[in-house]
C-alpha positions, 0 to 999 in steps of 0.5 A: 293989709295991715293987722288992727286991733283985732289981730286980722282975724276979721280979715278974711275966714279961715279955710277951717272953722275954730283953727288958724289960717297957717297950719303947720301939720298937713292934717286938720283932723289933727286940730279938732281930735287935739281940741276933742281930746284936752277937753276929755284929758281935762274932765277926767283929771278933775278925777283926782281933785276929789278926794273920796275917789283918791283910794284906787291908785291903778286909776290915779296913775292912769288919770295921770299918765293922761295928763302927761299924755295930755300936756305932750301933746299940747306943747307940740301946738305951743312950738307950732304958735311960737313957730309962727310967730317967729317967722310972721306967717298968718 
């Protein structure tokens, strides 16, 4: 069955709400606690666009090796989607 402009997401339910049909980690709890966890990451880096709270640096650096944390962890689902494009799976 061919993919419409909708992509062939009407197709047919994935086997998890919010996730792709083709997971490559065996894991759905990965997903969501990835998904959980950018929101967070994001919130508390917002930390640092402010500048009044700027003065306390062992705080700046951990908001910021959060972000790192953060940016790591999303590049490995970046692979998976690129991954999955490559090879055509659903």
């Amino acid at each position: 069955r061919g993919k419409g402009v909708d992509g062939g997401w009407l197709n047919r339910p994935p086997k998890y709400p919010f996730l792709r049909h083709t997971l490559i980690y065996s894991r759905p709890e990965a997903y969501y606690f990835a998904i959980v966890s950018n929101f967070a990451l994001r919130a508390s880096w917002t930390y640092k666009l402010s500048p009044h709270l700027r003065h306390n640096s062992g705080t700046i650096l951990l908001v910021t090796a959060l972000e790192i944390t953060r940016r790591f962890q999303w590049s490995l689902f970046r692979v998976e989607k690129a991954y999955l494009q490559i090879t055509h799976l659903p």
